[in-house]
C-alpha positions as CSV (number, residue, x, y, z in Angstrom):
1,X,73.7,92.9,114.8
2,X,71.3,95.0,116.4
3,X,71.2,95.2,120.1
4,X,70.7,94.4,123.0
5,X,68.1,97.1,123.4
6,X,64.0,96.8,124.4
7,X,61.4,95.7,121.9
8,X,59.4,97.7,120.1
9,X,54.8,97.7,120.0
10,X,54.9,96.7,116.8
11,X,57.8,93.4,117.5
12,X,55.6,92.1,120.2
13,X,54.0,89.1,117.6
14,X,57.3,88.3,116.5
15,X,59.1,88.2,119.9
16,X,56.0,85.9,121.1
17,X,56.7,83.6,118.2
18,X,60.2,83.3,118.9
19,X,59.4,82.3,122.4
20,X,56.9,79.9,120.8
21,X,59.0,78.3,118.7
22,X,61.7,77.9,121.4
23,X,59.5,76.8,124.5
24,X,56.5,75.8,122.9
25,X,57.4,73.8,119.9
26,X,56.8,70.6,121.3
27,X,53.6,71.3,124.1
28,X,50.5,73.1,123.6
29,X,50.0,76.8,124.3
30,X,51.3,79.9,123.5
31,X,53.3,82.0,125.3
32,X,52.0,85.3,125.2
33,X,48.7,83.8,126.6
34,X,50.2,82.2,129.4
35,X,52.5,84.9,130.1
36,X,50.6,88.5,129.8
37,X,52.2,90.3,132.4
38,X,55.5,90.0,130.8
39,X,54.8,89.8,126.9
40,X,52.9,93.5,127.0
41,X,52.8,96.9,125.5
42,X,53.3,98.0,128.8
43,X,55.8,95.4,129.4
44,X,58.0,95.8,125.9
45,X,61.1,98.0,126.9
46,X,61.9,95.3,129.2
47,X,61.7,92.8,126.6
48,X,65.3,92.7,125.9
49,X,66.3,91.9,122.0
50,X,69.3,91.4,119.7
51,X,68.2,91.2,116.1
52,X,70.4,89.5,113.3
53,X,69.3,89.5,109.9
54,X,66.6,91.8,110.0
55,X,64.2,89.5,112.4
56,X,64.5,88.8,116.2
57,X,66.9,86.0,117.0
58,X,67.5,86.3,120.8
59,X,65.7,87.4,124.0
60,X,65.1,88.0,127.6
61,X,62.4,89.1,129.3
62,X,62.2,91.0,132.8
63,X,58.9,92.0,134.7
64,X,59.8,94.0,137.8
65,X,57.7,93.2,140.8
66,X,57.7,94.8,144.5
67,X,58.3,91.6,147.4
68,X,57.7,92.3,150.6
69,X,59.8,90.0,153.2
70,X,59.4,90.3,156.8
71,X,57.6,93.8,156.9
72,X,61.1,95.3,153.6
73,X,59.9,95.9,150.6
74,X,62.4,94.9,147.7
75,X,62.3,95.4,144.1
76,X,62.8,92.1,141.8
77,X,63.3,91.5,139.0
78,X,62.4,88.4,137.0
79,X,64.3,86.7,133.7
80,X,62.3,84.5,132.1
81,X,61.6,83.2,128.0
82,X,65.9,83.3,127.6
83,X,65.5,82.2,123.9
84,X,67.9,82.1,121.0
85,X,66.6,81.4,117.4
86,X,68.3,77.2,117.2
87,X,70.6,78.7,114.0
88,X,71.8,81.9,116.1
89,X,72.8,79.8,119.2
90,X,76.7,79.7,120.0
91,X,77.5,83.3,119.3
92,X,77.4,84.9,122.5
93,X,73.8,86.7,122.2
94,X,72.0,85.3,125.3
95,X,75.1,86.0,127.7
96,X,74.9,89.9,126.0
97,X,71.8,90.1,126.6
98,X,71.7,88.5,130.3
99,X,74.1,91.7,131.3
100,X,72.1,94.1,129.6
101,X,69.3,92.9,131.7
102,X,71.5,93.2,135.0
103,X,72.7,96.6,133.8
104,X,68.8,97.6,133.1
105,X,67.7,96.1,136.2
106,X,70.1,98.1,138.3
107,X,69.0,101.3,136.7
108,X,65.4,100.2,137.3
109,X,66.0,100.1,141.4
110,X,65.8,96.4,141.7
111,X,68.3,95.0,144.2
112,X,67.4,91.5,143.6
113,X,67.3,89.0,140.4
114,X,65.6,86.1,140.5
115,X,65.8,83.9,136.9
116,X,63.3,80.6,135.7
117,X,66.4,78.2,135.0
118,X,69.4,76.8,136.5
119,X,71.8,77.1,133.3
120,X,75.1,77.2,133.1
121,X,74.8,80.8,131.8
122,X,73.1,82.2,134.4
123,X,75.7,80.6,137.2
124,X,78.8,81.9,134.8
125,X,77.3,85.4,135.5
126,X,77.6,84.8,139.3
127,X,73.3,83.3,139.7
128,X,72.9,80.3,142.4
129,X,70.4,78.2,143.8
130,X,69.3,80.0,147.0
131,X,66.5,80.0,149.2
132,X,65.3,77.4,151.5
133,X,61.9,75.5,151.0
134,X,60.1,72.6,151.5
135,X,58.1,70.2,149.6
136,X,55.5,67.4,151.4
137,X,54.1,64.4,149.7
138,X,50.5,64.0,151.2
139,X,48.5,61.1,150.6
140,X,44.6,61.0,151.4
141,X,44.9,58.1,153.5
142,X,46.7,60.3,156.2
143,X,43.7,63.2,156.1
144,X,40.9,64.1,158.1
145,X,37.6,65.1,156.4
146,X,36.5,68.2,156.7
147,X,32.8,70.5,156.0
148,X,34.9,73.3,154.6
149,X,33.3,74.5,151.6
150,X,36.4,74.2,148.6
151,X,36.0,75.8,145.0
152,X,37.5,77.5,142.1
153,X,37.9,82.0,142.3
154,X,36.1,83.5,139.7
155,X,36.9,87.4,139.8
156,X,34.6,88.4,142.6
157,X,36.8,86.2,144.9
158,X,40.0,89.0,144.2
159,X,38.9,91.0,147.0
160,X,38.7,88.2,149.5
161,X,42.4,86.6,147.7
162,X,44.5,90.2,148.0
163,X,42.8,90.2,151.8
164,X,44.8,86.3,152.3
165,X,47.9,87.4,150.0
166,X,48.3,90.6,152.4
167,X,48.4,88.4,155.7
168,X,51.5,86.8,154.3
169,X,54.9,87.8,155.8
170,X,56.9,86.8,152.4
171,X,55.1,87.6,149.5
172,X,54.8,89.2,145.9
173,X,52.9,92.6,146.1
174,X,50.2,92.1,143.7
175,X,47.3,94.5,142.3
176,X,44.3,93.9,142.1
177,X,44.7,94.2,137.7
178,X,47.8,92.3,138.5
179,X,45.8,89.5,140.1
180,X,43.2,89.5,137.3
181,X,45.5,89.2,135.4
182,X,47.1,86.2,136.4
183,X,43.9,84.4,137.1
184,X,42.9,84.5,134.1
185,X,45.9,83.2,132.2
186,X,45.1,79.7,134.1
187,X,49.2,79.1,134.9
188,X,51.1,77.8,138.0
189,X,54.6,77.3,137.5
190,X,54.3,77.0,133.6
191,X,51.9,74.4,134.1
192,X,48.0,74.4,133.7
193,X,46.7,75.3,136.9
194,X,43.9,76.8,139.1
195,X,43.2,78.9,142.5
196,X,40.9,76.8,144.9
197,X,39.6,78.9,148.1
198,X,38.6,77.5,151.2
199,X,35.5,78.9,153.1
200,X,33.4,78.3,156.3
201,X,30.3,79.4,155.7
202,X,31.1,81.9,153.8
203,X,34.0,83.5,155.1
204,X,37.4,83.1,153.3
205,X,40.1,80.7,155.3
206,X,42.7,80.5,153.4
207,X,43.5,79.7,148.8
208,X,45.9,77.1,147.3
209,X,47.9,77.8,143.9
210,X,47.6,74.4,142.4
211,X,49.0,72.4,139.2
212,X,46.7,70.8,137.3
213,X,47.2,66.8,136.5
214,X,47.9,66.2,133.0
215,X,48.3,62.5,133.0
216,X,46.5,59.5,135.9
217,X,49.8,58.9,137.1
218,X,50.6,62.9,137.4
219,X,50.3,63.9,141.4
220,X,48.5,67.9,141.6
221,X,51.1,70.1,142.9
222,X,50.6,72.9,145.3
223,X,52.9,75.7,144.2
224,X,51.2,78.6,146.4
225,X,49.0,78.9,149.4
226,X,47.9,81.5,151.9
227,X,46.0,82.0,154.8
228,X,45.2,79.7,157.2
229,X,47.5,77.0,157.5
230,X,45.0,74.5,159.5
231,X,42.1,75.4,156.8
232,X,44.5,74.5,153.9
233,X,45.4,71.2,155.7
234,X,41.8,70.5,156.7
235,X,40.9,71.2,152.9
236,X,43.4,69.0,151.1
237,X,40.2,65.7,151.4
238,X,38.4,67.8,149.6
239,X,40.8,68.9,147.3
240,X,41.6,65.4,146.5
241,X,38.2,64.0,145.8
242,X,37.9,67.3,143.6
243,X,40.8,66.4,140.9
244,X,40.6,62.3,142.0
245,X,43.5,61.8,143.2
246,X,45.0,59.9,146.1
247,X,48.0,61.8,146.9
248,X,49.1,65.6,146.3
249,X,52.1,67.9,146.9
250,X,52.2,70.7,148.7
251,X,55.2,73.2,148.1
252,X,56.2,75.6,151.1
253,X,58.9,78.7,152.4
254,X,61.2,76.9,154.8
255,X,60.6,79.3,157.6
256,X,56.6,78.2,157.7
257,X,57.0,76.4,160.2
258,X,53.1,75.8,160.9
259,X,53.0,73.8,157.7
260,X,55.4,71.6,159.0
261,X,54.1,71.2,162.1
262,X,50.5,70.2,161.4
263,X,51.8,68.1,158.4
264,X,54.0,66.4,160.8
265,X,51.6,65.6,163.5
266,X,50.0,63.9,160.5
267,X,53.5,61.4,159.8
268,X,54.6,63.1,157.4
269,X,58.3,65.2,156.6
270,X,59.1,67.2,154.3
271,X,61.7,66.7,151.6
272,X,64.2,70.3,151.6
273,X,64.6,71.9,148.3
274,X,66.2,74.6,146.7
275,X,64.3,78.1,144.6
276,X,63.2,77.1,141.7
277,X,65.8,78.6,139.4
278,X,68.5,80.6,140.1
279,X,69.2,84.0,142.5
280,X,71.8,86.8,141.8
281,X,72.1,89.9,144.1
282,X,72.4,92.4,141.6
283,X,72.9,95.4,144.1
284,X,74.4,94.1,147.3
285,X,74.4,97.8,148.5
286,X,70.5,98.4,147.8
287,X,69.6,95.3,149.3
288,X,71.3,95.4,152.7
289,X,69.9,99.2,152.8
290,X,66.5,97.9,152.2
291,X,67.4,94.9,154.8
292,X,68.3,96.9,157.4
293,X,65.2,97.9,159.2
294,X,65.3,94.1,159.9
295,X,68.9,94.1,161.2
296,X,67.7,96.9,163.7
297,X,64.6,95.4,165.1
298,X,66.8,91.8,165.4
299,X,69.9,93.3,167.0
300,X,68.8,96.0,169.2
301,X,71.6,97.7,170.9
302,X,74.5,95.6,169.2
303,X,72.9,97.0,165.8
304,X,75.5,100.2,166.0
305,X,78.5,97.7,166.5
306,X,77.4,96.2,162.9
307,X,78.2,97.5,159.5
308,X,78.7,96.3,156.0
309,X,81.1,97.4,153.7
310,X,80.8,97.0,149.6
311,X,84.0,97.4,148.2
312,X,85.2,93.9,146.8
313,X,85.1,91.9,148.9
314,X,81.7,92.7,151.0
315,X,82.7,93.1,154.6
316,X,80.7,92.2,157.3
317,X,82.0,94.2,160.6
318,X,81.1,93.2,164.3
319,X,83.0,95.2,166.7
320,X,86.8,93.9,165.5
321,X,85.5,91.0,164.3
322,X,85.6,91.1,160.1
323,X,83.9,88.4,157.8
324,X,84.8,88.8,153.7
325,X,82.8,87.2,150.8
326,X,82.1,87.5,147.6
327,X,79.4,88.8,146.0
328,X,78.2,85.7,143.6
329,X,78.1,83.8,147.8
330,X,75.8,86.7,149.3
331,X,72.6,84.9,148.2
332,X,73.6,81.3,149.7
333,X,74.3,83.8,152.9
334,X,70.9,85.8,153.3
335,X,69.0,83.8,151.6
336,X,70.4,80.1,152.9
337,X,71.1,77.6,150.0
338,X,70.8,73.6,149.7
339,X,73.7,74.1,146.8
340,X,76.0,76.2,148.9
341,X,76.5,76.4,152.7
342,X,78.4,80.2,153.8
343,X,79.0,80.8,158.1
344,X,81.4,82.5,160.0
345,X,84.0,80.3,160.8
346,X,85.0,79.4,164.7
347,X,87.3,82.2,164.8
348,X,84.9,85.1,164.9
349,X,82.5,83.9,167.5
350,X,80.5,87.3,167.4
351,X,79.7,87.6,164.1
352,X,79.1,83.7,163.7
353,X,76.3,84.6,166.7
354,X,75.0,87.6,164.6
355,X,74.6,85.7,161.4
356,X,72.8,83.1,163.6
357,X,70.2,85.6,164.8
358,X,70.0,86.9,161.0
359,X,70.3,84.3,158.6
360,X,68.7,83.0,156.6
361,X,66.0,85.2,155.5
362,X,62.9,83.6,153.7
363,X,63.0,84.2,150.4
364,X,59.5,84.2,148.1
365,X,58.9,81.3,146.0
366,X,57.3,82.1,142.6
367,X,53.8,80.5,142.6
368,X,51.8,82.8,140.8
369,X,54.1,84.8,139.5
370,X,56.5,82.4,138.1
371,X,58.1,84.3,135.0
């Protein structure tokens, strides 16, 4: 066995046919197409291998990104394209590989791990569903018409999307090559998709992320949207009578609470859901470090009666009030989680109050960056 350790320039094909054969052997597409941000030159270091035989038989790949929650910047980093060769599976080479990537990650500076899947291998290694979000069913029947102007970006609308994507208070930090990028591979989710922007008269309101239909009785699925929230409501008619459809689904962060009230108003609730995939804190330290700018401007004053200690368990201090937990349950804290519940109990009133004012904290849902 050779490995785990990055790919090589001159492995990138084989690695791409690998994934191929794993994710794509029964759809259309290619993998490499549909992800270029993470099957790159650039990008191959991170493309973590075990080779058996003298070819490529396992993999995982990682793309770091910058997300910016709240006003804190945090490093991710995202798995995605965990793929063993079918006649290697069962000897232990994705679970190697999986800590080699938490091991490179945490050299890398990223604090946070965010994986495409919910397998029983990612959960063994201490990954949960976290993250709190909402998903509405919309039908036409239900919207007003509107003159907005909706259409398809083409790459002189990058400007006017990085202005929207900045205005967002939880979002990936994207370039504008990074952008480009993505645009042009035509994926939302690991579906076919497209970016629709809305305008009035000219002047960008706000862009949806959007799943294309593959089938009549297939429903277009918003994965991402930004900027104004009444502009993307006022669009969906339009959006509908673009892609012929009488009904679409519109995925948003929990805490955007302007979604859910204007969708609401209109008789319709939203169904909860969970990230899609799974979340492991792979530097509790780095993260609450990163975090705490937030715990200051929440807490004020009580802010220097609050601490948090990382030896096993993590400690959460509040005066004399201590709360323990594990590190594997930090994500279903911060983050909230429809899988897993974590509060102070009764008995330590004060920190149960502090954790209130704190938790959870949105978390970013993938959209265009899915990985």
């Amino acid at each position: 066995m050779e490995g785990p350790r990055g790919a090589r320039i001159e492995e990138l094909e084989e690695i791409i046919r690998l994934s191929n054969k794993v994710f794509r052997s029964t759809l259309e597409g290619d993998m490499g197409r549909e992800y270029p941000l993470l099957f790159s030159e650039k990008n191959c270091e991170n493309l973590r291998i075990i080779k058996e035989d003298n070819k490529i038989v396992s993999l995982v790949g990682i793309l770091f990104s910058n997300i910016l929650i709240l006003g804190n910047k945090i490093k991710v980093c995202m798995i995605g394209s965990v793929a063993t060769d079918p006649e290697y599976r069962g000897r232990g080479f994705a679970t190697l590989l999986m800590e080699d990537s938490i091991l490179k990650s945490v050299q890398e500076g990223a604090d946070l791990m965010l994986i495409s899947g919910g397998r029983g291998l990612y959960k063994r290694l201490g990954a949960i569903n976290a993250g709190l979000y909402k998903t509405f069913h919309i039908d036409k029947a239900k919207l007003p018409k509107s003159n907005l102007k909706v259409r398809k970006v083409d790459e002189e609308d990058i400007p006017k999307l990085l202005r929207l994507m900045e205005s967002e208070p939880v979002r990936f930090l994207r370039s504008y090559e990074e952008l480009k990028i993505l645009l042009a591979c035509s994926m939302v989710v690991n579906r076919p998709g497209e970016v629709l922007i809305t305008e009035d008269n000219g002047n960008p309101l706000g862009y949806v992320a959007i799943q294309l239909s593959r089938k009549p009785e297939e429903i277009p699925h918003i994965k991402e949207i930004g900027g104004s929230r009444s502009a993307i409501i006022d669009s969906l008619y339009s959006i509908l009578e673009i892609y012929k459809r009488d009904s679409i689904l519109l995925d948003t962060i929990g805490s955007d609470t302007e979604v859910s009230y204007i969708v609401e108003k209109l008789g319709i609730r939203g169904e909860d859901r969970g990230f899609a995939g799974t979340v492991k804190i792979i530097n509790p330290k780095g993260l609450i470090r990163n975090l705490d700018p937030y715990f200051k401007r929440m807490l004020g004053e009580e802010y220097n009666n609050f601490s948090v200690e990382f030896n096993p368990p993590v400690t959460f201090r509040f005066k004399d009030e201590r709360f323990f937990i594990k590190e594997e349950d930090l994500p279903a804290l911060i983050f909230g989680s429809i899988e897993k519940k974590i509060e102070a109990p009764e008995y330590l009133p004060m920190i149960k109050k502090i954790f209130q004012i704190l938790f959870p904290i949105p978390l970013v849902d993938y959209g265009l960056n899915y990985t």
